[in-house]
C-alpha positions as CSV (number, residue, x, y, z in Angstrom):
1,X,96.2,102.3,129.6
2,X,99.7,101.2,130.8
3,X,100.3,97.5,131.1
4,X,102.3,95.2,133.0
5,X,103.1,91.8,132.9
6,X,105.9,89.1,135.3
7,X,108.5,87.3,133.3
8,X,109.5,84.9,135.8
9,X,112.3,83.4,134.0
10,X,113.8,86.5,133.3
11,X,113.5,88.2,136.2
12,X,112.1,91.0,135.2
13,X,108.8,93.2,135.1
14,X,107.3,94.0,131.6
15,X,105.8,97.5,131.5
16,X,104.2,99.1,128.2
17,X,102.9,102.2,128.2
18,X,100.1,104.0,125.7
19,X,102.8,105.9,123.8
20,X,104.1,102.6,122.7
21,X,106.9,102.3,124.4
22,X,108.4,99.6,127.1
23,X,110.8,98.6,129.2
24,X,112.2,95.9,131.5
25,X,112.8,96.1,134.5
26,X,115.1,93.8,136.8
27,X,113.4,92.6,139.9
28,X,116.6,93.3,142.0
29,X,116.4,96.5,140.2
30,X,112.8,97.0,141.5
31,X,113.5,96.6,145.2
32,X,116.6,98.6,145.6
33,X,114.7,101.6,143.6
34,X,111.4,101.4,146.0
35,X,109.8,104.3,147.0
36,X,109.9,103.5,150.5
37,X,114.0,103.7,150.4
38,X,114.6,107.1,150.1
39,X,114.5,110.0,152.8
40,X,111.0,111.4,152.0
41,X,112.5,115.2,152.4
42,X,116.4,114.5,151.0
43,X,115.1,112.2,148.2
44,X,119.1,110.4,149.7
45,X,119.1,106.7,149.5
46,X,118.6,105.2,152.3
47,X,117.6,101.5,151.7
48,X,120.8,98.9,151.8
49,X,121.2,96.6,148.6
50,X,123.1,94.3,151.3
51,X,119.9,93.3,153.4
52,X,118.1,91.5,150.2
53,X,119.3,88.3,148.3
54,X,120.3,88.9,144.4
55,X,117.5,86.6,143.6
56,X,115.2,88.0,145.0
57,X,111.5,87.5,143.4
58,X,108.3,89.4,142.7
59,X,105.5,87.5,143.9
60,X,102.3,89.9,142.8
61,X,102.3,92.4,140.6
62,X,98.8,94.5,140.1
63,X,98.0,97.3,138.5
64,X,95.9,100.1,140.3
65,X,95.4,103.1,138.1
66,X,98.6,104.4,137.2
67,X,100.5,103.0,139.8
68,X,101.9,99.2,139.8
69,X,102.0,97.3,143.6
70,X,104.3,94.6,143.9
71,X,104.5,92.3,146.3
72,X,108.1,91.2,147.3
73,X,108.8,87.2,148.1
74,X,110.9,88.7,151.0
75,X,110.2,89.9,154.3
76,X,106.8,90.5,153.0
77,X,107.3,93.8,151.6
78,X,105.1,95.9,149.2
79,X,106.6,98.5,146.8
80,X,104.7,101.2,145.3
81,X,105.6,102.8,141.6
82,X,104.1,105.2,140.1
83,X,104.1,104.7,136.2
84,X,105.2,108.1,135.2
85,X,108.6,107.9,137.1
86,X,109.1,104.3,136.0
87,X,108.7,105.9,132.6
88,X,111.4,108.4,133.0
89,X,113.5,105.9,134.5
90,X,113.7,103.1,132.1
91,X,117.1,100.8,132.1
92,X,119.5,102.1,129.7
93,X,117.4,105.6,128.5
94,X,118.5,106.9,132.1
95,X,116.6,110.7,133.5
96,X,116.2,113.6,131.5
97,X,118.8,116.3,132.0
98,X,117.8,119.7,131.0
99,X,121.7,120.3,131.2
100,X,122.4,117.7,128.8
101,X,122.9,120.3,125.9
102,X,124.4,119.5,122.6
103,X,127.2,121.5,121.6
104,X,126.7,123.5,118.3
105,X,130.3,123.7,116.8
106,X,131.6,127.0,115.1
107,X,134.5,127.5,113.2
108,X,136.8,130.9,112.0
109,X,133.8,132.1,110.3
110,X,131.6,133.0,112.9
111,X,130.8,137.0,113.0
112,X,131.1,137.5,117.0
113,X,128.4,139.7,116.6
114,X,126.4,136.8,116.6
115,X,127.3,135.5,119.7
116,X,124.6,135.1,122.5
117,X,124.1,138.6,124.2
118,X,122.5,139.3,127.2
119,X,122.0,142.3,129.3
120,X,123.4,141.8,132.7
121,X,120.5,143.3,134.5
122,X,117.6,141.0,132.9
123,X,119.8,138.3,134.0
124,X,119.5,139.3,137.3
125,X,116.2,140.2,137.5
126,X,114.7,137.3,134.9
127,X,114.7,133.5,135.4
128,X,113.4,133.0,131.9
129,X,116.1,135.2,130.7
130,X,118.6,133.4,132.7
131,X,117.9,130.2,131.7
132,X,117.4,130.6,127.8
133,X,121.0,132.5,128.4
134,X,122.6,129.6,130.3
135,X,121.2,127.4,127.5
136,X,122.6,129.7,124.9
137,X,126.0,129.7,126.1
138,X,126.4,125.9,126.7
139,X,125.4,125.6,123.1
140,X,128.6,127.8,122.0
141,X,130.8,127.6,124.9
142,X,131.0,131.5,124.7
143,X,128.8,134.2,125.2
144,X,128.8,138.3,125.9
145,X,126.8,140.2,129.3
146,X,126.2,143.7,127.8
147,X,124.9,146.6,130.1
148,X,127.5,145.6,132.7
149,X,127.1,148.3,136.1
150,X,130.5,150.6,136.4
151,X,131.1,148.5,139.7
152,X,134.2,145.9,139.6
153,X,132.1,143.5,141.7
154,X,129.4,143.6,138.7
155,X,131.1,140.4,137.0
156,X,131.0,138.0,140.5
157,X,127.8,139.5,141.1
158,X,126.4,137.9,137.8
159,X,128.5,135.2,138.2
160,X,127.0,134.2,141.3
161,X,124.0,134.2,140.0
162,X,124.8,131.1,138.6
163,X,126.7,129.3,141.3
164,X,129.2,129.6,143.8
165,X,132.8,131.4,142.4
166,X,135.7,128.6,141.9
167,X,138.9,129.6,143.7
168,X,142.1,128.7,142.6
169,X,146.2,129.7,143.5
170,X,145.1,133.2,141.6
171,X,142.6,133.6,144.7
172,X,138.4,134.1,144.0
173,X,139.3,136.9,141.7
174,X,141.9,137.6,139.6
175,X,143.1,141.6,137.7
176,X,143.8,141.0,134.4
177,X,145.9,144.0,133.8
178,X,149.9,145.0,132.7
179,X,151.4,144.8,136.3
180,X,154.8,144.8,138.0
181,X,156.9,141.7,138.6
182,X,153.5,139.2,137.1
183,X,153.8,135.8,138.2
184,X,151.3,135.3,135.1
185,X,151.6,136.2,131.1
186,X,148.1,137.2,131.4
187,X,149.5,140.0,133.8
188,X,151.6,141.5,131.0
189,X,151.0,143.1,127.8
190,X,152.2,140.5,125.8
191,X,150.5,138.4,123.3
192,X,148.7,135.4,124.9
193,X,148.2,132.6,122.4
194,X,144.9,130.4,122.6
195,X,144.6,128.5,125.2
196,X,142.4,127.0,128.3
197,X,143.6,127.9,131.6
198,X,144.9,126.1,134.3
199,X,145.6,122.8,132.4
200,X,148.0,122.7,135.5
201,X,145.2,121.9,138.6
202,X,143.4,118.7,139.0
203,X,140.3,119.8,138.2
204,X,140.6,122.8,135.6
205,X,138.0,125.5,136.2
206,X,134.6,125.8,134.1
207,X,133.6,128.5,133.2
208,X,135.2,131.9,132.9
209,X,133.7,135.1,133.2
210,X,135.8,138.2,132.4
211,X,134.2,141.7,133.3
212,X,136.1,144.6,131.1
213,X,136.4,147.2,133.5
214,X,138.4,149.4,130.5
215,X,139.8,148.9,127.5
216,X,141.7,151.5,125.9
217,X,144.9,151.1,124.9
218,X,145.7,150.1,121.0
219,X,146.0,146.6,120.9
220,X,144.9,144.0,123.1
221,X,142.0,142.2,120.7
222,X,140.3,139.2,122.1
223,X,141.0,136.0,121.0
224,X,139.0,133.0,120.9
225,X,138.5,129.2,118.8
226,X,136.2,126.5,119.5
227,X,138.2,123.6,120.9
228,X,135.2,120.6,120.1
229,X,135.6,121.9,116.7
230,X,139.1,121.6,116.3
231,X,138.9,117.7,117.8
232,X,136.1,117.3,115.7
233,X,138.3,118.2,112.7
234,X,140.8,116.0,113.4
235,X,138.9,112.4,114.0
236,X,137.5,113.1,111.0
237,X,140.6,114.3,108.8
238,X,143.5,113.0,111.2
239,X,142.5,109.8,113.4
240,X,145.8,108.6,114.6
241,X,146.6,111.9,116.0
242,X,143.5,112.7,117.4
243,X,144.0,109.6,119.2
244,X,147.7,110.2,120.3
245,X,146.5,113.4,122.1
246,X,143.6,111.8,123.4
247,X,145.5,108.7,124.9
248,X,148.6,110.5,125.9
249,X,148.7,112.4,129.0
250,X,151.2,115.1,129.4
251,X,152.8,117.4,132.2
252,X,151.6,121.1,132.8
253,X,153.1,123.1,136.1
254,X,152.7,126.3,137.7
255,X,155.2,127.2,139.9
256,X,156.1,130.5,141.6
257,X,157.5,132.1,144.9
258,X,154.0,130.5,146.4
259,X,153.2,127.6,144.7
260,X,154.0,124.2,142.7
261,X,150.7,122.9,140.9
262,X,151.6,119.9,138.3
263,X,149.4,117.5,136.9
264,X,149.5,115.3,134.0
265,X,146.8,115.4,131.2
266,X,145.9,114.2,128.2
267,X,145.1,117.1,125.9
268,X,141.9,115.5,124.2
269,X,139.9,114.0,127.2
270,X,137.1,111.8,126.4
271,X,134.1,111.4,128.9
272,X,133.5,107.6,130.4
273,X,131.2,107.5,127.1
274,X,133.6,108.1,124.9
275,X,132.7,111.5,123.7
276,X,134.4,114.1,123.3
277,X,134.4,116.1,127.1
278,X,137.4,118.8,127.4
279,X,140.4,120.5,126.3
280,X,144.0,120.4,128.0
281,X,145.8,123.1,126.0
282,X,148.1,125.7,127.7
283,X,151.4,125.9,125.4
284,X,152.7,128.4,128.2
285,X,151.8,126.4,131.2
286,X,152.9,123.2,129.4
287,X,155.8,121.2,131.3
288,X,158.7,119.4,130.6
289,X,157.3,116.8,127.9
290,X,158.8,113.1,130.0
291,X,157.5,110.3,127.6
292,X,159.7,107.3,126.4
293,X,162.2,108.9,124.0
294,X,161.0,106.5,121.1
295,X,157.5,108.2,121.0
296,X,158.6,111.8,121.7
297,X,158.9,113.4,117.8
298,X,155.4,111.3,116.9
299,X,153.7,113.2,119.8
300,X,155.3,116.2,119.6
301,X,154.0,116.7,115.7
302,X,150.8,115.3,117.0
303,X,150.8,118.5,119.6
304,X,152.0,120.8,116.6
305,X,149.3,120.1,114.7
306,X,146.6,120.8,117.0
307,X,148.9,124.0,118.0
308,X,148.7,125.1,114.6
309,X,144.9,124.8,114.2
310,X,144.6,127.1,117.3
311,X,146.3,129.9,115.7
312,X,144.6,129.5,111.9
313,X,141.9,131.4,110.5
314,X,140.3,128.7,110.2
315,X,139.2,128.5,113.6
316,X,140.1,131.7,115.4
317,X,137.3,134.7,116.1
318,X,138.7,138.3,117.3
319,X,136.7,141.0,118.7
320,X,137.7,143.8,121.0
321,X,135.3,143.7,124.4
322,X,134.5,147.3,125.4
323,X,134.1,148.5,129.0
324,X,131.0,147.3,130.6
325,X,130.9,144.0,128.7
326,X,131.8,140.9,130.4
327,X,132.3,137.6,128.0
328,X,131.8,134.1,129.4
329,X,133.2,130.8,128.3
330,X,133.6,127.0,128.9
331,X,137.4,127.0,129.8
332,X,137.3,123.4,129.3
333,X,136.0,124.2,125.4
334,X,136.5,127.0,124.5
335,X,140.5,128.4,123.9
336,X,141.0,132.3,124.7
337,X,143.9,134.8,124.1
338,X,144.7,138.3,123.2
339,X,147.0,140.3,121.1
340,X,149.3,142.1,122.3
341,X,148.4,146.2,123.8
342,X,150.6,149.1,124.3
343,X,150.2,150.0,128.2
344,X,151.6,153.4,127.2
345,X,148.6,154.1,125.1
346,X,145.6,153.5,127.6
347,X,144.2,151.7,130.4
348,X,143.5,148.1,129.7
349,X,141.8,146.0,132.9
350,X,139.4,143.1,133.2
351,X,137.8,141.5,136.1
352,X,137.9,137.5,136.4
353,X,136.0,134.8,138.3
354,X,135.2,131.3,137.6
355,X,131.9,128.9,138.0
356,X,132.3,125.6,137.4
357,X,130.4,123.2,135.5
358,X,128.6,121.4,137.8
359,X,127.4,125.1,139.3
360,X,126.3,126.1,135.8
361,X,124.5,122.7,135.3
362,X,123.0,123.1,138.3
363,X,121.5,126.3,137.8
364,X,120.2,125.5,134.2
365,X,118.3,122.6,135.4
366,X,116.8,123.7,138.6
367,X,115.5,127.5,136.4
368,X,114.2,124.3,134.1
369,X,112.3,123.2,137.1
370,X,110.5,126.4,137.7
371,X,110.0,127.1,134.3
């Protein structure tokens, strides 16, 4: 049975439960967490940390069943908890997130036949499908729909499946085809070396989903390398330059008849933890480098080294996607490219979206919900 005890000096409520563990938990803690502070319906915070004093006191603390009734030495309030949610909250383990996924890293070696697959209609048809895909691809950063429906709306219509589409300068959509006057190297049929897209915006996009609508013309091979891997590599083998490129922001800009987007960014970025979070690597969209002219050279072999690992073998997978497949990737992960393709030997046209993070989170933990 779970067991409670007051530490008065402290401040704080002793709870230990039957699976051995405990916790303590701050009395001011306590009160701004009650029960009886949130909207019952929008679970939204409602009670003001302002309207207590910081050393505020527990005057009773009983235990009835599995909930714990404590009686407040202000205004003569009673809060309620129920052990279980006390459990899941303890100070400094923090809630459960089913999105909270470890990465599994994967080098030049991997066959891409092995590769989460999918076929698009049990993922719109199958929550448990859904969901052990969404895990899937957050554990690799890239995946492949099969089964795709000859429709060019197929790809948004898995994609939001998942969460709302991300729109950007390129609009909600985007052709990736060999067009007239492109305002894009992804609109040719040039070579596009790895890279994540929009380093440029304030907010990169998530995830990508590209629908190949055809893909017949020789050439044109799909291009991919794990970015966490290669930053992986290098705090290991290379610390100092991991660290310029971590610390270091730098310009990228997209600029045409329509539009100037710049932003500075550091192309390692580290989460408020300090692990690793996303990559910032567009070589093409990559601006005018403006730091102090005694650090320039150091960085800019700190940047050729990490532009080198994106085009070795060590690190780079190619397959060729086939109409009526769609691929999906972490943008902020995973680097993509292609080789280059002859427009005079075929059609070659696939169908782009994004979904950001957050959206994919989401999905993944409220399907973990239902599940």
């Amino acid at each position: 049975m779970t067991s409670i005890s007051l530490r008065g000096d402290d401040r704080v409520l002793h709870v230990a439960w039957v699976d051995g563990t405990s916790a303590d938990f701050p009395f001011v803690w306590l009160r701004d967490n009650c029960p009886s502070g949130f909207h019952p319906q929008t679970q939204e915070r409602e009670f003001d940390l302002t309207s207590i004093p910081m050393d505020i006191s527990v005057s009773n603390a009983d235990l009835e069943t599995e909930e714990i009734v404590l009686t407040w030495n202000h205004g003569d309030h009673v809060s309620r908890f129920d052990t279980g949610w006390l459990h899941k909250h303890r100070p400094g383990i923090g809630l459960k997130d089913p999105a909270k996924i470890e990465p599994t890293l994967w080098r030049g070696d991997l066959p891409p036949a092995s590769l989460p697959r999918a076929d698009a209609q049990d993922l719109l048809a199958d929550d448990t499908a859904l969901l052990e895909f969404l895990r899937e691809t957050k554990k690799t950063g890239l995946s492949i729909v099969t089964g795709m429906a000859d429709d060019s709306e197929a790809g948004m219509t898995v994609a939001g499946r998942i969460g709302f589409l991300r729109q950007t300068n390129f609009g909600t959509t985007f052709e990736v085809m060999s067009k007239p006057n492109p305002n894009n190297l992804a609109y040719t049929s040039h070579a596009l070396p790895l890279h994540t897209d929009l380093a440029n915006q304030e907010l990169p996009p998530g995830f990508q989903f590209l629908h190949c609508l055809a893909n017949e013309a020789d050439g044109g091979g799909s291009t991919f390398c794990d970015g966490f891997a290669i930053a992986s590599d290098l705090l290991e083998n290379d610390p100092e330059i991991f660290k310029l490129l971590a610390d270091t922001p730098v310009p990228f800009r997209f600029h045409d008849a329509d539009f100037d987007i710049r932003r500075h960014q550091t192309v390692i970025d580290l989460d408020p933890f300090g692990r690793l979070q996303e990559l910032h690597f567009n070589a093409h969209l990559a601006g005018i480098f403006d730091l102090p002219a005694d650090i320039m050279e150091t960085y800019c072999r700190a940047y050729r080294t990490i532009m080198q690992m994106t085009r070795s073998d060590d690190y780079v997978i190619t397959t060729r996607l086939n109409g009526g497949e769609m691929v999906i990737f972490d943008n902020r992960r995973v680097l993509h490219g292609r080789a280059a393709f002859d427009p005079n030997t075929g059609f070659r046209h696939l169908r782009g979206c994004y979904v950001d993070r957050g959206e994919f989170d989401s999905r993944i933990r409220v399907l973990s919900r239902e599940s």
